[in-house]
C-alpha positions in Angstrom: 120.0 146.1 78.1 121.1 143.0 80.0 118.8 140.1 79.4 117.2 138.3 82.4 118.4 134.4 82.9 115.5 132.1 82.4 114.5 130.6 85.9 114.4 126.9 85.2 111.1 124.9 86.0 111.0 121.5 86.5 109.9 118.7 83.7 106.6 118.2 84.0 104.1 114.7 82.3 102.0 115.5 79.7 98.4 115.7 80.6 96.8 113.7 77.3 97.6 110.3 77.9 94.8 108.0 78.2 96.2 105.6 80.9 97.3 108.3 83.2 95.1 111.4 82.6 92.6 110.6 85.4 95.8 110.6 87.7 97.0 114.0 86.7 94.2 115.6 86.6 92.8 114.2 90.0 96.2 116.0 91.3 94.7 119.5 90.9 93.1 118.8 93.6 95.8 117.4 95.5 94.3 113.9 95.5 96.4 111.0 94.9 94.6 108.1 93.1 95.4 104.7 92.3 93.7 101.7 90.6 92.4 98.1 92.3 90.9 95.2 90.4 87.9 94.3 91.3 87.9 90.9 90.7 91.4 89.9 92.6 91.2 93.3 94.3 95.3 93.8 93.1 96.6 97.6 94.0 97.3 98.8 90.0 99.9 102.0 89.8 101.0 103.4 87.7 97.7 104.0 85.8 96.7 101.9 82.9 93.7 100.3 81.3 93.4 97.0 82.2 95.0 94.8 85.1 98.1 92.9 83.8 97.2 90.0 86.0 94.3 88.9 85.1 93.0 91.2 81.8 90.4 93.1 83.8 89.9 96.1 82.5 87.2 97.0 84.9 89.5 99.1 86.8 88.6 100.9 90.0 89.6 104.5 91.5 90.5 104.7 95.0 91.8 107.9 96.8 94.8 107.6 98.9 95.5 109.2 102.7 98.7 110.6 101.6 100.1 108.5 105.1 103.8 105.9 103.5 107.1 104.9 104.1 110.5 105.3 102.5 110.9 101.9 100.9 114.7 102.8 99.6 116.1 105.9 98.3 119.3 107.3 97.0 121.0 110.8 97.1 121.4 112.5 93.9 124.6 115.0 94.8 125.0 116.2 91.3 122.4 117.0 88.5 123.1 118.4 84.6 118.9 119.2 84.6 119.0 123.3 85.2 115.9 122.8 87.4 117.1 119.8 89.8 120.5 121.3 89.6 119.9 124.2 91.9 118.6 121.7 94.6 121.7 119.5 94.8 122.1 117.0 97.4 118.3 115.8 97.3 117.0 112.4 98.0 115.0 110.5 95.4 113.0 107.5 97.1 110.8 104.8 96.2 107.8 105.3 98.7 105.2 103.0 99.6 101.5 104.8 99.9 99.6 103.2 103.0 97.0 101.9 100.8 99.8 99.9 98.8 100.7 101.6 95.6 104.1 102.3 95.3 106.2 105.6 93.7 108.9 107.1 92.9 109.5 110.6 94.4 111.4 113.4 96.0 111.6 113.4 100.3 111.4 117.4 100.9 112.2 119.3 103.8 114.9 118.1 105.4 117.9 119.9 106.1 120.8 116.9 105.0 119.1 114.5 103.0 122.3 112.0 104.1 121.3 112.3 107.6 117.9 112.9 107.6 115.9 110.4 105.2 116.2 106.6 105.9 114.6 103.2 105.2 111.1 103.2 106.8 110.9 106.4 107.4 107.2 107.8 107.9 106.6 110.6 105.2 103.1 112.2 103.8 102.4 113.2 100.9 103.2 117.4 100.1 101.8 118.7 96.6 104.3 121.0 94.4 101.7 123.3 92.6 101.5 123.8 88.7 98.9 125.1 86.9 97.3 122.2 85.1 98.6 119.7 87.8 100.7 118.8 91.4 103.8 116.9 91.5 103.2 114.4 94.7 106.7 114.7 97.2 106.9 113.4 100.7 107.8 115.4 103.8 108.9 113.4 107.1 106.0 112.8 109.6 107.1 114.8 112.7 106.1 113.4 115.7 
């Protein structure tokens, strides 16, 4: 009997991690959240405990539209990971969220990523399903 190839998935954070648990698990339901310090209202991403800047650890959640901009980004033409691999060339871009957190991300659906991602480009935010969790990418706004 001829045994079935594995399909490769991709590499995924682990959901127990006290600074960025809330995060995660707010991306079940495709939200995207991000800290601000109260006290010298500071954007704070990635997640953590207490503000770097001044030691509050008073911490707020804020919900973000989704609406950013490719800040920079490069083209990854060749991958060793079996999952990112089979989706060779792909662009992987710092983008900056409207409300002012920052990430680093994927730019999905575009034919050439060579061509067809640039530096300011307007992207929203499109959520890659898993079970415990989405994976936030950005798909150019088309106007």
């Amino acid at each position: 009997m001829a045994e079935q190839k594995k399909v490769p998935t991709r590499p995924l954070p682990k959901l127990n991690e006290l600074d960025t648990q809330p995060f995660w698990q707010a991306t079940k339901d495709k939200a995207f959240k991000y800290q601000v310090c109260p006290s010298s209202g500071k954007v704070v991403f990635y997640p953590r405990r207490y503000y770097l800047g001044c030691g509050s650890e008073e911490l707020e959640w804020k919900t973000a539209s989704g609406r950013a901009t490719v800040y920079s980004y490069s083209v990854v033409r060749q991958s060793y990971h079996p999952f990112f691999r089979n989706l060779v060339p792909y662009a992987v871009a710092w983008i900056d969220l409207e409300e002012g957190p920052r990430i680093l991300s994927n730019v999905v659906g575009v034919d050439d990523p060579l061509n067809d991602v640039f530096i300011g480009q307007e992207v929203e935010i499109e959520w890659e399903e898993h079970e415990a969790l989405c994976i936030p990418l950005f798909r150019p706004v088309k106007r």
